[in-house]
C-alpha positions in Angstrom: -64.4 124.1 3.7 -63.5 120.8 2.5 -61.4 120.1 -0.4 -62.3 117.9 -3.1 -60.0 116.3 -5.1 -60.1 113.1 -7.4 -57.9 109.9 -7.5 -55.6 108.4 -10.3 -58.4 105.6 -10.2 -61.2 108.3 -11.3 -62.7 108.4 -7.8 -63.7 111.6 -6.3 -62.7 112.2 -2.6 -62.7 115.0 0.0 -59.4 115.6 2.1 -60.4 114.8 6.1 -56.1 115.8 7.0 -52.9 115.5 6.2 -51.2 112.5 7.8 -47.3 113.8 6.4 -45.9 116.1 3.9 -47.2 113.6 1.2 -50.0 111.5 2.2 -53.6 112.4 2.9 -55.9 111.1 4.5 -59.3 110.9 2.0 -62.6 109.9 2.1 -64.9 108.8 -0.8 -67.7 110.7 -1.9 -70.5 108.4 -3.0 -74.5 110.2 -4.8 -77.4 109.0 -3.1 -80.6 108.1 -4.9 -81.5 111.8 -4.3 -78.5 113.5 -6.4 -77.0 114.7 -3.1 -72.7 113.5 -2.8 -71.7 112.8 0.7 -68.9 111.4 1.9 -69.1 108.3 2.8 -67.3 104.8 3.3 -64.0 104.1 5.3 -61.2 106.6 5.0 -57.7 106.1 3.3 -54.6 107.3 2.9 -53.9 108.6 -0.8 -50.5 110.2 -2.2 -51.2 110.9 -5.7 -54.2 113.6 -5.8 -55.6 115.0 -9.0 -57.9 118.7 -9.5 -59.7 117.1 -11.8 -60.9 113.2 -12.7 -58.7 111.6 -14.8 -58.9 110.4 -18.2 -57.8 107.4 -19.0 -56.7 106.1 -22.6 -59.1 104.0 -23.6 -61.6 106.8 -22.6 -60.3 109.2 -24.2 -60.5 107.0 -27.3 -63.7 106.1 -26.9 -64.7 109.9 -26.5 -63.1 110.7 -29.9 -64.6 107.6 -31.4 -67.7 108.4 -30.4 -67.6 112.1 -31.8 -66.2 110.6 -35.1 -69.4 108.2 -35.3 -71.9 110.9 -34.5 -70.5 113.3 -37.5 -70.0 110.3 -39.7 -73.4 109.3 -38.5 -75.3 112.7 -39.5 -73.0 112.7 -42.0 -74.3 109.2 -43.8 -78.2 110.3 -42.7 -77.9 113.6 -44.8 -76.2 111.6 -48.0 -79.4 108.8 -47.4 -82.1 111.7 -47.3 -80.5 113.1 -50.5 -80.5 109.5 -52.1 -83.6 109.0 -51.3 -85.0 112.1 -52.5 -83.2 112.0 -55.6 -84.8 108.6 -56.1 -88.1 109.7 -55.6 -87.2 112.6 -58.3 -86.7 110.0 -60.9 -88.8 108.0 -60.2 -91.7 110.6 -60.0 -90.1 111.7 -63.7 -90.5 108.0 -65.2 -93.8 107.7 -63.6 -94.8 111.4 -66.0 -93.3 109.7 -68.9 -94.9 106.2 -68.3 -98.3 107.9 -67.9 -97.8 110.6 -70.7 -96.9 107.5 -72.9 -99.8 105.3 -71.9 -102.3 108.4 -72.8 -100.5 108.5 -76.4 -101.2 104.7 -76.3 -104.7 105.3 -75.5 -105.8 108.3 -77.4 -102.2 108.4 -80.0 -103.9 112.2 -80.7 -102.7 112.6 -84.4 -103.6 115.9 -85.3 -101.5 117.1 -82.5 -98.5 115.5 -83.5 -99.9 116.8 -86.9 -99.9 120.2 -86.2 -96.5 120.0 -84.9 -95.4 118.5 -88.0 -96.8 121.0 -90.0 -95.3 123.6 -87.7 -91.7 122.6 -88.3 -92.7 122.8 -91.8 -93.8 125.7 -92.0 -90.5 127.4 -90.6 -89.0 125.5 -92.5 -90.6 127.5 -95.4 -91.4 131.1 -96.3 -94.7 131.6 -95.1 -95.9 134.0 -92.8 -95.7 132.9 -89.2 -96.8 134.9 -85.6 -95.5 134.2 -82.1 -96.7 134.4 -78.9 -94.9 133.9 -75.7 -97.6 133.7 -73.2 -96.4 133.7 -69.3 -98.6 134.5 -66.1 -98.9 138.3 -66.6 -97.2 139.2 -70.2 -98.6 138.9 -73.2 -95.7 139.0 -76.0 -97.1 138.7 -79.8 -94.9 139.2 -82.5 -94.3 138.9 -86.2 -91.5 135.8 -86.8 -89.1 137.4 -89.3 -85.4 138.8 -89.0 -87.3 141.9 -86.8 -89.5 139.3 -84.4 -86.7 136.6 -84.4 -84.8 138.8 -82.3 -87.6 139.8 -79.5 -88.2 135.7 -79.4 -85.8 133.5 -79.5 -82.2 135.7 -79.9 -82.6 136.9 -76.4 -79.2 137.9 -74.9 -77.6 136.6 -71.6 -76.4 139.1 -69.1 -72.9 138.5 -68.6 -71.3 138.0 -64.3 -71.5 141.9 -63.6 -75.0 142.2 -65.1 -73.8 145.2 -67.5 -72.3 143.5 -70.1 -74.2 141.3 -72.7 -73.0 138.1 -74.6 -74.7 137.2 -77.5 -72.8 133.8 -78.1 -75.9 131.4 -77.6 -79.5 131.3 -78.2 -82.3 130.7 -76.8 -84.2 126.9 -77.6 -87.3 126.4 -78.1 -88.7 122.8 -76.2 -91.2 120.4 -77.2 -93.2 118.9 -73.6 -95.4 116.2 -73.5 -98.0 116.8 -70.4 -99.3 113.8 -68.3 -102.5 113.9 -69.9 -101.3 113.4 -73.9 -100.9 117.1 -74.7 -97.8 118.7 -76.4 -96.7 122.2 -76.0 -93.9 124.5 -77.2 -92.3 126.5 -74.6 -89.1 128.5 -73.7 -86.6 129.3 -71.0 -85.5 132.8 -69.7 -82.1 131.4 -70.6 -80.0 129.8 -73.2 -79.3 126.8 -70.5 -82.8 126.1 -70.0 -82.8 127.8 -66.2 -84.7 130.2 -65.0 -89.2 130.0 -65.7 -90.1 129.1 -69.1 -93.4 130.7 -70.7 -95.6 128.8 -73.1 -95.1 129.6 -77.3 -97.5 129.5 -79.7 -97.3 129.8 -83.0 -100.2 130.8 -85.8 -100.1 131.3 -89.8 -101.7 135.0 -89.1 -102.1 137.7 -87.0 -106.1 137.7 -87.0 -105.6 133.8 -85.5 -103.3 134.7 -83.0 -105.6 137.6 -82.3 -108.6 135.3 -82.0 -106.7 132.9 -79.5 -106.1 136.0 -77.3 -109.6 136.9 -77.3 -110.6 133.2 -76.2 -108.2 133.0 -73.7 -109.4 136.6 -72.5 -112.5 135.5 -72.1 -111.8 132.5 -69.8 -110.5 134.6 -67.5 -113.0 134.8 -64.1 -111.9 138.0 -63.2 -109.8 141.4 -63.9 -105.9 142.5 -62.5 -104.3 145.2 -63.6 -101.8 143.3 -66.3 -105.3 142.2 -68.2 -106.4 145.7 -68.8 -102.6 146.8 -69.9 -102.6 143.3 -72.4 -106.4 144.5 -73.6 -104.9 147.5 -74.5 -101.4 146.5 -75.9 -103.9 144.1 -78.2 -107.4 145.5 -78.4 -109.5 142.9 -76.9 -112.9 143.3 -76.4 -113.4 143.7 -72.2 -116.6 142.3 -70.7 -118.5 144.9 -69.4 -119.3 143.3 -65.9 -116.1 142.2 -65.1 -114.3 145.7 -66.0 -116.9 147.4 -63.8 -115.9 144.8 -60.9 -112.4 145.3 -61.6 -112.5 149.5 -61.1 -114.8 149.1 -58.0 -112.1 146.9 -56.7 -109.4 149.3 -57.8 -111.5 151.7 -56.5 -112.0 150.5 -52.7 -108.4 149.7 -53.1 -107.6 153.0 -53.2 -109.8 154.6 -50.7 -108.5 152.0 -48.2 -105.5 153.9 -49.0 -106.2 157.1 -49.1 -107.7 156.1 -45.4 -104.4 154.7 -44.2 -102.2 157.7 -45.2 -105.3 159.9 -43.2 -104.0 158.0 -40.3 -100.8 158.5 -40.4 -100.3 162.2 -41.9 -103.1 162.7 -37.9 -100.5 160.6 -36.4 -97.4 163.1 -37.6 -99.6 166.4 -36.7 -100.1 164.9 -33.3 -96.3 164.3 -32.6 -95.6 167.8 -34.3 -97.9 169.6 -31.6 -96.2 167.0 -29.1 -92.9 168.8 -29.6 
């Protein structure tokens, strides 16, 4: 079999002999059009034989400039992206605020700022005052004294190993102004402001707060399982139609169960007789 070898010059040759102890005599392997290397050309005599093509310098430079500007490269494109998406962050913020502010503009809705007024006044003072922290499921309603104070707002952090507790910050409430001119109170899981943050409102009585819950109720389209638990926890009236849709849901629910485990309790007597 012919032995291939390459030259100082980075050409790639097959030995045809040996004309001395030194010298060989070579021939150049060219690639036709087709992929296939044959040798070809005149032959010559070559003393200096490598097993591999050499690498010269200013190629291997090249090669390591190269590799340097595709990591810089990516490098640069991930740092753009970022930019660009932090850009679009901010400017998506100013563009809520500039909108929020031109519907203020429009429509400056006094008794909403009123109402907030009044609120800060009225903690301010003596009177009585209810909470509720109102999030997807929960329904949390409580009387703002030194007892409800500390279900609402004195909220502990966990500390790193999740069994400790540190009770060296509270939790703020936030004023937020919505796109369309509204204002609403809500709060964060965490002193921070991380974590979801549930909406607060705040009435001058129990029987208000009450009757807010009951209209809100009553939006709702249909019945889950945390809506009869909250019509419980608060004794709100349940619509008749949409309780009896919500058991016959419940109630399909748990027949498709009940079919399921069937299955698979026939499935394990099967594999028992099996054995």
């Amino acid at each position: 079999m012919s032995k291939i070898k390459y030259t100082t010059d980075g050409r790639k040759v097959v030995i045809i002999g040996d004309l001395n102890q030194t010298d060989k005599i070579v021939q150049e392997i060219f690639v036709t059009e087709n992929g296939d290397e044959i040798p070809q050309g005149e032959r010559f005599v070559e003393r200096n034989l490598l097993d591999a093509p050499a690498q010269s310098w200013k190629e291997k430079k090249l090669k390591e400039l190269e590799e340097r500007y595709d990591k810089e490269s990516a490098e640069w494109d991930r740092n753009i992206r970022r930019m660009v998406d932090e850009k679009k962050r901010t400017y998506d913020a100013l563009s809520a605020r500039v909108k929020w502010l031109r519907e203020v503009a429009k429509e400056p809705r006094d008794e909403q700022f009123k109402k907030v007024i009044n609120l800060l006044a009225d903690f301010l003072s003596d009177s009585e005052k209810w909470v509720l922290i109102k999030n997807y499921s929960d329904w949390e309603l409580v009387r703002f004294n030194e007892d409800g104070i500390n279900e609402v707002l004195e909220r502990h952090d966990r500390g790193y190993n999740y069994s400790t507790l540190s009770f060296d910050s509270m939790r703020l409430l936030s004023l937020y102004g919505s796109s369309n001119g509204d204002v609403t109170f809500r709060i964060s899981d965490y002193h921070d402001g991380s974590g979801s943050d549930k909406k607060v409102f705040f009435f001058k009585s129990k029987e208000d707060a009450l009757f807010f819950l009951q209209s809100e109720f009553d939006k709702k389209e249909k019945y889950e399982y945390y809506d009869i638990e909250n019509a419980k926890i608060h004794n709100l009236k349940l619509d008749e139609v949409k309780l009896l849709a919500y058991k016959e849901n419940k109630k399909n629910g748990i027949l498709e169960q009940i079919t399921k485990q069937n299955k698979v309790l026939e499935d394990l007597h099967s594999n028992l007789e099996q054995i």
